[in-house]
N, C-alpha and C positions, 0 to 999 in steps of 0.2 A: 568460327566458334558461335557457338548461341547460344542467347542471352540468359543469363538465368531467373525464374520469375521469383518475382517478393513472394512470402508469406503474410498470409492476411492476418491480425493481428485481430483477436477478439476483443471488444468492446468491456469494458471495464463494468462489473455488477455490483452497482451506488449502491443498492440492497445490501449487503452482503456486509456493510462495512457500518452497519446501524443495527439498533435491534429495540424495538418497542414495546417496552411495559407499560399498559394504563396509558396514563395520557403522557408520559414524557419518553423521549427519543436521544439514544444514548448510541456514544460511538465504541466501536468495539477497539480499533485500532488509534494509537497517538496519532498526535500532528507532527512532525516534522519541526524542528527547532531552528533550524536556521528558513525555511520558507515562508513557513509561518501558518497560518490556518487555511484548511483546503486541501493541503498537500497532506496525505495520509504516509505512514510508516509502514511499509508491507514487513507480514510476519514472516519471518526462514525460521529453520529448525535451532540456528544459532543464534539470530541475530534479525531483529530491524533494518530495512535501507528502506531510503528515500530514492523513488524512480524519476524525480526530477534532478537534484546536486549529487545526490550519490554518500547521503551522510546515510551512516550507519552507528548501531549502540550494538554491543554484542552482550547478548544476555547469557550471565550466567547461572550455571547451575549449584545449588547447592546442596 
């Protein structure tokens, strides 16, 4: 058998997840509640998770 190769994982874009008006610098995404500051909340269509614990809030729609 042979081996199957990894997929390369793209590098996370730290831009992406700020956004700059004037002189102050604002986060787009929460922090994460149990990690604590640092650790971002990626957005889904449904819902928040945390790519380090795996905590998730499910937003709903109203």
């Amino acid at each position: 058998m042979a081996k199957k190769k990894k997929k390369e994982k793209k590098a996370m874009q730290i831009g992406k997840l700020y956004q700059v008006s004037g002189d102050k610098i604002e986060r787009k995404n929460k922090f994460c509640t149990k990690c604590g500051p640092g650790y971002f909340l990626a957005k889904h269509k449904d819902r928040e998770t945390c790519g380090k614990c795996g905590y998730s809030e499910i937003i709903s729609k109203k």
